[in-house]
N, C-alpha and C positions, 0 to 999 in steps of 0.2 A: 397472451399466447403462452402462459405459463402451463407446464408440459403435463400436472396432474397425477402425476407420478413419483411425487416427492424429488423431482428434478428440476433445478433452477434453472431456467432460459436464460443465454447470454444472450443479447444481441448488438453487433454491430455495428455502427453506421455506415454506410458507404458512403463518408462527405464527398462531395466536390473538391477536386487536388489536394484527396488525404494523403498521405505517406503509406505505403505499404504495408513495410515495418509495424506500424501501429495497428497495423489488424493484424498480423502476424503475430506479435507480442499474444495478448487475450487469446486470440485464438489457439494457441498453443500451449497457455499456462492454463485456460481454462478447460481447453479438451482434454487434458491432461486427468484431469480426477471427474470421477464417475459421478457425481453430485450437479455436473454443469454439463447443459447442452448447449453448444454456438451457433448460431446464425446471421447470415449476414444479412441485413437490410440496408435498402435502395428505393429512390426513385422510380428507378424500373430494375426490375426482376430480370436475371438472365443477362442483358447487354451491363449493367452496371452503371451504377449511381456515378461514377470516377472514370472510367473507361482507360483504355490502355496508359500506360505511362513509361517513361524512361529515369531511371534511378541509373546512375553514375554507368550506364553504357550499357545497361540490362533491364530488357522492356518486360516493364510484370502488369498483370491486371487484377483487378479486384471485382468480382462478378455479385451481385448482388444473387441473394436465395429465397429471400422475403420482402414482404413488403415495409413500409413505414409503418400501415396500421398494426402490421405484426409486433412491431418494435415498442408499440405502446402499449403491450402487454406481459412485455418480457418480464423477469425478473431484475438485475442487472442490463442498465443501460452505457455499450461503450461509447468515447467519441470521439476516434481516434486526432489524429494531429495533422494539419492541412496547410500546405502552400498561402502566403498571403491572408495572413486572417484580418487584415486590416481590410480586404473585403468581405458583400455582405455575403452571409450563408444564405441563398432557399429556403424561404419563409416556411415549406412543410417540410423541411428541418427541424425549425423552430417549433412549429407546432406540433410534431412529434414528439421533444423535448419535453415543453411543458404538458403532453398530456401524461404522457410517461410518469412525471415527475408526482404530478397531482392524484393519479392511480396509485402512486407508491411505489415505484420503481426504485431501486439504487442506482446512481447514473456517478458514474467514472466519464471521467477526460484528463486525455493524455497530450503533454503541450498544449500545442495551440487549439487545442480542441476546445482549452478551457474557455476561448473569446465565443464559441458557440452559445456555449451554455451562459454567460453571461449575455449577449445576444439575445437569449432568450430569456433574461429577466430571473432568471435561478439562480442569480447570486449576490442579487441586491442587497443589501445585510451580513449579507454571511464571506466568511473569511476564505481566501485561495492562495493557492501557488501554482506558478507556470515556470519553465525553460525562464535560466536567469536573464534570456537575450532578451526576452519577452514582457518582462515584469516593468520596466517603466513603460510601455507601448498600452497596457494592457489598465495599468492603474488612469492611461490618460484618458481611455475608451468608454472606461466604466468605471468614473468616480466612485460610484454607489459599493463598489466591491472592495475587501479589505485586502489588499496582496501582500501576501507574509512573503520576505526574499529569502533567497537562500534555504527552498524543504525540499525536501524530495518528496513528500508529498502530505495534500491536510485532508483532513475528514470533518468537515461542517453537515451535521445531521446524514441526512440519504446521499449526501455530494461527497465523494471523491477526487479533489484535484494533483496530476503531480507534474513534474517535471519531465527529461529528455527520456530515450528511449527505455534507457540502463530503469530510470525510476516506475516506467510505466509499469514494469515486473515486479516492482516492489507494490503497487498498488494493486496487482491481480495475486498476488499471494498475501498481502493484506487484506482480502477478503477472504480469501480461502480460511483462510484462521481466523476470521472471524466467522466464517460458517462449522468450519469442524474441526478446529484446531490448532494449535502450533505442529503436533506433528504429520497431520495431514498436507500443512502448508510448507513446511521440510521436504516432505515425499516429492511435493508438487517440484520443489527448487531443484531437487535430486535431476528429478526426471531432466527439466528445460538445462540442466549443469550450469546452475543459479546459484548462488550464494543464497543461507538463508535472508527472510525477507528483515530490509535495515530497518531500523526505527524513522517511524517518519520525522522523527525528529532533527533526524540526521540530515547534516548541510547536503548541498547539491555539488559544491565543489569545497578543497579544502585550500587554507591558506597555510601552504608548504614554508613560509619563511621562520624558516628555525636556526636561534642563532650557532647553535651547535655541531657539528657536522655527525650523523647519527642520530639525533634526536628523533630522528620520526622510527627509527629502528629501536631506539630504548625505551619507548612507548609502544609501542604493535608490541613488542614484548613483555611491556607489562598488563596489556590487554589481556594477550593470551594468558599469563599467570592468572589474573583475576577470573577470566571465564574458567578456567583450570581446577581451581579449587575454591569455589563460590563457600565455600563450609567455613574458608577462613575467617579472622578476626581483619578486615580489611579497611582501610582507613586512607582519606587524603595523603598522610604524611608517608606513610607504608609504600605508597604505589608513586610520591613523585621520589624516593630515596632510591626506588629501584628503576625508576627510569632517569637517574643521574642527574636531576633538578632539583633545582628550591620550590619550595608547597608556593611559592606564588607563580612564577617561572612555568611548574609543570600544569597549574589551571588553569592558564591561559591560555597554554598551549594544547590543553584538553578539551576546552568549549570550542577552538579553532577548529578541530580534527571531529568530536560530532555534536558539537550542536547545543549541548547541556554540561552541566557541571557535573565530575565524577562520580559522588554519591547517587546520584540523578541516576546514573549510566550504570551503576551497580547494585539497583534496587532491578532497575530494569531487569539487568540478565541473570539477577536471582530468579524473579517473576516467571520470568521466560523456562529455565530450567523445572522450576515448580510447575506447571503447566502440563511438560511433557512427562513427566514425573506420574501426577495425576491421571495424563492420559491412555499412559500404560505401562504403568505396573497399579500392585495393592498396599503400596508403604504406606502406613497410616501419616496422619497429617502432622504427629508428632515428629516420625522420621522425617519426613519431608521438608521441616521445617530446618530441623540441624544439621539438612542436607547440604540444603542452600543460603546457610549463616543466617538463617531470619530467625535464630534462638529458639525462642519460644512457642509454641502454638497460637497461643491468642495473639503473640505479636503477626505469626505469620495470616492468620487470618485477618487482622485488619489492613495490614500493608494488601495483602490480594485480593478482598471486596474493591479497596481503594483502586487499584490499578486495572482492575478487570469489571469487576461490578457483581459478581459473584461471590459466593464464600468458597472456598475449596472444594467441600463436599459437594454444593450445589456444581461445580464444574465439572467434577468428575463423576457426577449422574449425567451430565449432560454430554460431554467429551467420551464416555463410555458405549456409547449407542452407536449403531450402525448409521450409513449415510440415510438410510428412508427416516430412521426417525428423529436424527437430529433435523432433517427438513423440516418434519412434523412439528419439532418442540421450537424452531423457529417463524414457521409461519401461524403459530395459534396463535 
């Protein structure tokens, strides 16, 4: 069902006791920018795969617009997150899943959507994360699956998995910027009044016990210093001095808070800055490089093949194109 017009098809599922929310979410980040068309798919078209529901004293429905065989044409497949996944899903559920998957779809699942797609045998091997409530229920279900704790969300080949609602918006503007860029993916967060999209690397929840009183304010602030002037000479010892810790004290309390070791986290949002940088404006790669403290040019171009898979230039051929023909230069 893909649209032939250099327009990617979302389609969503209308599970059996999905969440609302979770079509909401995609539906929203993904209408959002002109590059994605949504649709919702169902069992039955029109009366709805879900049928009325009651969420905390406010009855919503979710109406199916397509069919299932539609769904297995999409481009991106959602799936959303549903009541009781320790029951079974409707086999042409499943069967939609896996033909989706085998066509080449990209198939995102948000929560418990992810026991779907396990369910349907798409994640034998391959590594996931779900809602932290979820992750021992889900490793007993499907031994065969790796459950990483504690992401917001992981990317195993065409699979998408992430956690509660807040992450499932990290996963649809995670694709967006992997369609047309970080600042496309910006726009998109602008628009929903989204923080930009976190690293998935980034914990799902954080462990606030700091022995200081202040300490998570002497770090958010040395965050923002670091994201502030990425051009600096910036170091482990630099960033725990200024958030009032010892270099062991403030890394510990930095992998707590997201996930990876500082340097880890400041290559990162060099990366990130370089990105947007390339996507619009013409600084040569020279500038760009002593922009975002990556020194040198050849330094910066290897640190940015490594983290993206591209060379600079080859990104900002690509990131410079309109949405038809970034479509174009992704589905050749």
């Amino acid at each position: 069902m893909s649209s032939g017009d250099g327009i990617s098809v979302v389609a969503i599922l209308a599970m059996p006791r999905l969440y609302p929310l979770d079509v909401t979410i995609p539906a929203h980040v993904f209408g959002r920018h002109p590059g994605y068309r949504v649709v919702v798919c169902g069992a039955e078209t029109g009366a709805g795969g879900s049928g009325p529901r009651a969420t905390d004293g406010v009855v919503t429905e979710v109406r199916a617009t397509h069919t299932l065989e539609d769904a297995t044409l999409a481009d991106i497949v959602v799936v959303p997150g549903y009541e009781g996944p320790h029951l079974p899903v409707p086999e042409w559920y499943l069967r939609t899943l896996r033909a989706a998957h085998e066509r080449g779809s990209r198939i995102v699942a948000l929560c418990t959507g992810v026991f779907a797609l396990a369910a349907a045998g798409l994640l034998d091997g391959r590594t996931a994360t779900i809602h932290w409530r979820y992750s021992g229920e889900l490793r007993s279900a499907f031994p065969g699956v790796a459950v990483v704790e504690n992401r917001l969300l992981v990317e195993d080949g065409r699979i998408v998995t992430s956690a509660g609602a807040s992450a499932g918006v990290d996963a649809c503007l995670h694709l967006i910027e992997t369609d047309f860029g970080t600042v496309a993916a910006d726009d998109a967060a602008r628009e929903v009044v989204s923080a930009p999209a976190r690293s998935a690397a980034e914990p799902q929840y954080h462990d606030h016990d700091m022995a200081r009183p202040g300490a998570r304010d002497d770090l958010r602030a040395t965050l923002e210093w670091v994201t502030g002037d990425l051009a600096a000479p910036i170091t482990v010892q630099r960033m725990a001095e200024r958030s009032r810790m010892s270099r062991r004290t403030f890394v510990r309390h930095f992998r707590r808070a997201k996930g990876m070791p500082p340097m880890r986290w400041v290559v990162l949002q060099r990366v990130i800055r370089a990105r947007r940088l390339l996507e619009t404006g013409d600084w040569t790669v020279e500038r760009i490089a002593a922009e975002t403290g990556f020194g040198t040019a050849a330094n910066f171009r290897v640190i940015f093949r490594r983290e993206v898979g591209v060379t600079p230039t080859a990104y900002r051929r690509l990131r410079g194109t309109d949405v038809e023909d970034v479509s174009a230069v992704r589905s050749a």
